[in-house]
C-alpha distance (Angstrom), angle and dihedral (degrees) to the residues before:
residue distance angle dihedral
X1 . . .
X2 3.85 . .
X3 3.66 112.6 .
X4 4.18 87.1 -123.0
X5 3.69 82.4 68.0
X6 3.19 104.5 46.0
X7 4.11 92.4 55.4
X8 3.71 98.0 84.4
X9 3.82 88.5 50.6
X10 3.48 93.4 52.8
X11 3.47 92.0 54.8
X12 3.72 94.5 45.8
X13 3.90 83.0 53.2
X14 3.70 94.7 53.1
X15 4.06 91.5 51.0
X16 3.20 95.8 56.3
X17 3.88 94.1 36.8
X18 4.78 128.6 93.9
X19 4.42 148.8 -174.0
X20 3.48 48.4 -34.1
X21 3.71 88.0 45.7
X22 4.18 111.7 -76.1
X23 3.70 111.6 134.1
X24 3.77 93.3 18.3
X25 3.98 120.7 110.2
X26 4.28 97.0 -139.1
X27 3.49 93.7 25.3
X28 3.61 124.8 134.1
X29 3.64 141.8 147.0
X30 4.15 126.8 -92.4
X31 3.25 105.0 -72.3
X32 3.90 134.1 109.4
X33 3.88 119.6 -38.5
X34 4.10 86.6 14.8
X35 3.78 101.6 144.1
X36 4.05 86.2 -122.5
X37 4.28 100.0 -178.3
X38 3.47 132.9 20.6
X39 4.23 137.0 -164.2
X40 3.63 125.6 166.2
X41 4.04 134.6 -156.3
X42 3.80 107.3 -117.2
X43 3.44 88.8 -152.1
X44 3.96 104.8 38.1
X45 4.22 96.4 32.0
X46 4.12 78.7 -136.3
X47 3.55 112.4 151.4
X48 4.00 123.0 -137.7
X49 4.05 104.5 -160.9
X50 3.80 133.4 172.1
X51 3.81 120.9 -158.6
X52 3.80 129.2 -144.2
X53 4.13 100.7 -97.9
X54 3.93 84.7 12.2
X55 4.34 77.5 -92.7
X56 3.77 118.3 163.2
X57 4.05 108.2 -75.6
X58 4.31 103.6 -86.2
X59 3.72 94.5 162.3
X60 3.77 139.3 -43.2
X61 4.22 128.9 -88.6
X62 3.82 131.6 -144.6
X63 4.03 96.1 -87.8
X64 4.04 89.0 48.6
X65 3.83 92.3 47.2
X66 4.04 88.7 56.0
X67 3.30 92.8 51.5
X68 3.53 93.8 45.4
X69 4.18 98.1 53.3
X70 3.89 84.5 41.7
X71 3.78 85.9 56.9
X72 3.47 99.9 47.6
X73 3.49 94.6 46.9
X74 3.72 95.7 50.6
X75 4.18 90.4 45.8
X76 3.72 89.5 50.3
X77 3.75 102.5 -117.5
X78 3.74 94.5 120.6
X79 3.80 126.0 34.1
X80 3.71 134.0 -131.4
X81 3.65 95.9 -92.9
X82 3.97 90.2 56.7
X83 3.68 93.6 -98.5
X84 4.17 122.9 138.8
X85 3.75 101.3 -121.6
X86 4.07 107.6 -103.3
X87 4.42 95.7 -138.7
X88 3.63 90.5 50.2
X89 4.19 103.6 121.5
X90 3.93 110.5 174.8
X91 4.00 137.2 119.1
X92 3.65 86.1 -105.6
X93 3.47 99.1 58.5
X94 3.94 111.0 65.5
X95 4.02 139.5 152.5
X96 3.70 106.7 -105.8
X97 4.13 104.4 -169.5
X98 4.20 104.8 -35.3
X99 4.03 93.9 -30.6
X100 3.97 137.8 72.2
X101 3.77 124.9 -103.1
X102 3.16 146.2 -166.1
X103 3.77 125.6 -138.2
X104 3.38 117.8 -131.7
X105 4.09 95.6 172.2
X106 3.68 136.0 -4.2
X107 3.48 130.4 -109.3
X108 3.92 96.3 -105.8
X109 4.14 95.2 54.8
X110 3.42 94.4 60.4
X111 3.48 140.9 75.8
X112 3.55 108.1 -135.4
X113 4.12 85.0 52.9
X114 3.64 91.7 -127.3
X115 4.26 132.1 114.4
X116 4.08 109.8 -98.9
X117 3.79 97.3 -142.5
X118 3.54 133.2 176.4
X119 3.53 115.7 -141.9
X120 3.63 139.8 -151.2
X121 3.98 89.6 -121.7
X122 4.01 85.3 51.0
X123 3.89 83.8 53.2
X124 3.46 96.4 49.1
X125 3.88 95.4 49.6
X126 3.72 93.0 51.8
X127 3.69 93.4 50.7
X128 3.35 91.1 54.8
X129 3.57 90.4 51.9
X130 3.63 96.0 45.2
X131 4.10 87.6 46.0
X132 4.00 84.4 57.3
X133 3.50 106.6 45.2
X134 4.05 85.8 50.3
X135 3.68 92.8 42.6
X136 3.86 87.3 61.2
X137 3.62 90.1 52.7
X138 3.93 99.9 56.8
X139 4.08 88.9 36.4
X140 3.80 93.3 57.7
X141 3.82 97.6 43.4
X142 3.52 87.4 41.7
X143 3.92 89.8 53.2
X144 3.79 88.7 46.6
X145 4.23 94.3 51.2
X146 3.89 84.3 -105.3
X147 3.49 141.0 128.7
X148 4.08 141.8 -177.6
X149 3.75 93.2 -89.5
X150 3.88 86.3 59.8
X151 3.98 98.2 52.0
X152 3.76 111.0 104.3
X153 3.87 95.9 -173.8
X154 3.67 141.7 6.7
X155 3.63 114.1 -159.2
X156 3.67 116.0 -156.3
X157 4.03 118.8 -162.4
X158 3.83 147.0 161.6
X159 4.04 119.0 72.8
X160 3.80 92.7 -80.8
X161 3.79 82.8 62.0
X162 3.62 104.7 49.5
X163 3.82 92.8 61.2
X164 3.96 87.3 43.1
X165 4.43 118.2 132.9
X166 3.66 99.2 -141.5
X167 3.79 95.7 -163.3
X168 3.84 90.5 49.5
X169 3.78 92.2 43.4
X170 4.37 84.8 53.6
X171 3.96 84.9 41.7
X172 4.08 96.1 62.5
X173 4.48 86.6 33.2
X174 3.76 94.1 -105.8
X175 3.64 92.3 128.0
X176 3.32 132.7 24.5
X177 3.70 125.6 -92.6
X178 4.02 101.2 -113.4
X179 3.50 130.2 125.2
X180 3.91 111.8 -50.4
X181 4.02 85.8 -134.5
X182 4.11 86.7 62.4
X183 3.86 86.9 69.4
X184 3.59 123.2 83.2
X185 3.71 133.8 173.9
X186 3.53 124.7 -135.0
X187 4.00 106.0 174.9
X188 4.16 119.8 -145.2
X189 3.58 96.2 -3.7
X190 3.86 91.9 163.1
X191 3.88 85.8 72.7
X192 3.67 100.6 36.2
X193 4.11 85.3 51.3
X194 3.64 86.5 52.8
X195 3.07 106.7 49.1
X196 4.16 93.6 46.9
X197 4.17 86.5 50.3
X198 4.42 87.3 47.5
X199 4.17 83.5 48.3
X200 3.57 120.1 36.2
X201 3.66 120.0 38.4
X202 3.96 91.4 -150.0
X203 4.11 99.0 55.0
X204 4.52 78.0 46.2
X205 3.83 81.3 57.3
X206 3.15 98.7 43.3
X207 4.23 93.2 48.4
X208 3.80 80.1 51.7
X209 4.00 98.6 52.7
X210 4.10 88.1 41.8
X211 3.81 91.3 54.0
X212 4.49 92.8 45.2
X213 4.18 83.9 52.8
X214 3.69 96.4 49.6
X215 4.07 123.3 102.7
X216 3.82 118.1 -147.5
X217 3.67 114.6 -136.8
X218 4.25 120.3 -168.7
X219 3.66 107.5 -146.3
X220 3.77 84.5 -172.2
X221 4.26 87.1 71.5
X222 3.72 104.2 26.3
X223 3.77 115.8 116.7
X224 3.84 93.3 -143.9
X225 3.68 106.2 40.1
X226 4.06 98.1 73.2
X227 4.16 92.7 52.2
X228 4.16 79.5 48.6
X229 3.22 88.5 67.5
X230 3.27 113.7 35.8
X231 3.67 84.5 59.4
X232 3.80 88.8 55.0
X233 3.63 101.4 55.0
X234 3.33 89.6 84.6
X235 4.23 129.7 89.0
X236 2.55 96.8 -76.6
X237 3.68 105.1 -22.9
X238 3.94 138.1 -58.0
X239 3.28 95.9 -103.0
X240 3.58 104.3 63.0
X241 3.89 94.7 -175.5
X242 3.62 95.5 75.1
X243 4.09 81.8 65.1
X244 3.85 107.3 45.8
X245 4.41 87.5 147.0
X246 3.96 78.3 61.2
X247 3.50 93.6 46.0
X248 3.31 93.8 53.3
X249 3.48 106.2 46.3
X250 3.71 86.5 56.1
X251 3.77 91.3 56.3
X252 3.41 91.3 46.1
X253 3.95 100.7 51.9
């Protein structure tokens, strides 16, 4: 299939596409031609990027998107508070519409002969998304008496998971920032749970005795969970002593 074909696909693919992609211009799920890992020269703003199936660049997945804010950050082109730095002059850096962008790949190396930019809008989405997901985290320990220190494992699963860079992940505040060898992947897990529950009629008992001990908390009503995230939508966070290995590294570079 000619890549001129294949453009109004892609973009099909990225509308319906989320972190995995929704909201986000280039965004698309894993599959071939998804920009799948990013770095980026501090010095040069030249990106290095590797593509699910090493395809021509369509669009760029939840793991590549990561990387990419964590990249940006750390080169200086955006700004803690998720904000493309205003003295920045370079070919990479352009006004797409009424916002800043960053180029990811030009026009000429990609199929669909079009600029994959990242935008500030794109940013802003993701950090909100980012600021949830860890907002849950520190609402339901904090509902349970808990906090970080006490958390003995975080499992992380689905595909979007498997291909997930924990350090950048802790870099931008989507994860916490534990001890790397606290997180664990466990791939599809929705399947593999399935398909133990459809086979053995002790794992089915056990799903059912799980779901009978679990407590429902609504995020929508509970006091604590909107200042949690206002405090996360921030890179990584507002409260930068809950990520001293970020810290760190920034003092160090």
């Amino acid at each position: 299939m000619s890549w001129a074909t294949r453009s109004a696909d892609d973009r099909r693919l990225q509308r319906r596409s989320g972190l995995r992609g929704r909201g986000i211009r280039w965004g698309m799920r894993a599959e071939a031609g998804a920009i799948e890992k990013v770095s980026i020269d501090p010095q040069t703003f030249a990106p290095t990027l590797s593509t699910v199936d090493d395809a021509p660049p369509r669009g760029i997945c939840g793991s590549g998107m990561i990387d990419l804010i964590a990249e940006l950050l750390n080169a200086g082109i955006v700004d803690r508070s998720g904000s493309f730095a205003g003295d920045r002059e370079h070919p990479r850096i352009v006004r797409t519409g009424d916002e800043a962008a960053y180029v990811l790949v030009f026009a000429d190396q990609t199929p669909m002969g079009e600029d994959i930019v990242f935008t500030a809008s794109d940013l802003k989405n993701l950090i909100y998304s980012k600021g949830a997901v860890y907002a849950g985290f520190t609402t339901l320990l904090g509902e349970a008496g808990m906090d970080f220190s006490l958390v003995e494992r975080v499992i992380i699963t689905g595909g979007f998971g498997q291909y997930l860079n924990i350090d950048k992940a802790v870099a931008i505040g989507l994860l916490p920032d534990i001890e790397r060898g606290k997180f664990a992947y466990m791939g599809n897990s929705s399947i593999k749970g399935a398909y133990m529950a459809l086979l053995s009629n002790d794992y089915r008992q056990e799903a059912r005795d799980i779901c009978n001990r679990m407590t429902y908390v609504d995020f929508s009503s509970n006091p604590h969970y909107m200042e949690e995230f206002t405090s996360a939508c921030f890179l990584p966070h507002t409260n930068l002593n809950a990520f001293p290995s970020v810290t760190e590294a920034k003092k160090a570079s």
